[in-house]
N, C-alpha and C positions, 0 to 999 in steps of 0.2 A: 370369465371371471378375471378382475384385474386384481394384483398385490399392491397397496400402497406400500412403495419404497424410496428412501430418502439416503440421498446421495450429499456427502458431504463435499466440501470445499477441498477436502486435502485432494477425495477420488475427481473433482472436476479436473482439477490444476495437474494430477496425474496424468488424467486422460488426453486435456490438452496438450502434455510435453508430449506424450508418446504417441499418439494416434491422432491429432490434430496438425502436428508438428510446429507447436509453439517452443522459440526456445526460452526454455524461463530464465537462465543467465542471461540474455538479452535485455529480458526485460527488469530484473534485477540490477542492472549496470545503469541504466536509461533510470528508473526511478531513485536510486542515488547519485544519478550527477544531477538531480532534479530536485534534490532538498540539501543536497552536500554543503553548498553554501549557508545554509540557513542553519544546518545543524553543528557547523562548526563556529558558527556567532553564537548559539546560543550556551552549546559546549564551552567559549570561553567564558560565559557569564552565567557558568553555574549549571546550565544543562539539567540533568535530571529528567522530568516529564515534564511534555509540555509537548504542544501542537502547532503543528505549521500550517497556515491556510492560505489558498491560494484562491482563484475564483473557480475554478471545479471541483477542488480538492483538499479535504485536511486529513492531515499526514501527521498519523499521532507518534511521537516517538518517546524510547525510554532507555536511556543510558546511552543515546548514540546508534539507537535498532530500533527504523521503524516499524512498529508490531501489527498496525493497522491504518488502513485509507477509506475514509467514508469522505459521502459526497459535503461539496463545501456550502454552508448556507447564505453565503456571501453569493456566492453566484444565485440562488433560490430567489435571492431580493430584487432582481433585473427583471 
């Protein structure tokens, strides 16, 4: 007999830090030097919410914290 059980995002990225040995500062550091420029141009012209897309990746941000990364449709169109 199997349990369907659904494991969240927060227990994957846990799991990862502690028993994968991902470090997530690491990776926290590396995807803000990776929108930092972009978020400090839009910061000075008003910021708020708005999205950064690159060709992998949009990088949704809000007050200056990006909250989410989904895949970029710009790349989809290649």
């Amino acid at each position: 007999m199997t349990l369907d059980v659904t494991v969240s995002d927060h227990a994957v990225l846990r799991w990862l830090e502690r028993e994968g040995g991902l470090d997530v500062e690491a990776v926290r550091r590396a995807l803000a030097a990776s929108v930092g420029r972009a978020v400090a141009a839009a910061d000075r012209v008003g910021g708020g919410r708005y999205r950064i897309v690159t060709d992998t990746s949009t990088f949704v941000v809000v007050s200056g914290v990006v909250v989410t990364v989904l895949p970029s449709r710009r790349g989809a169109r290649r």
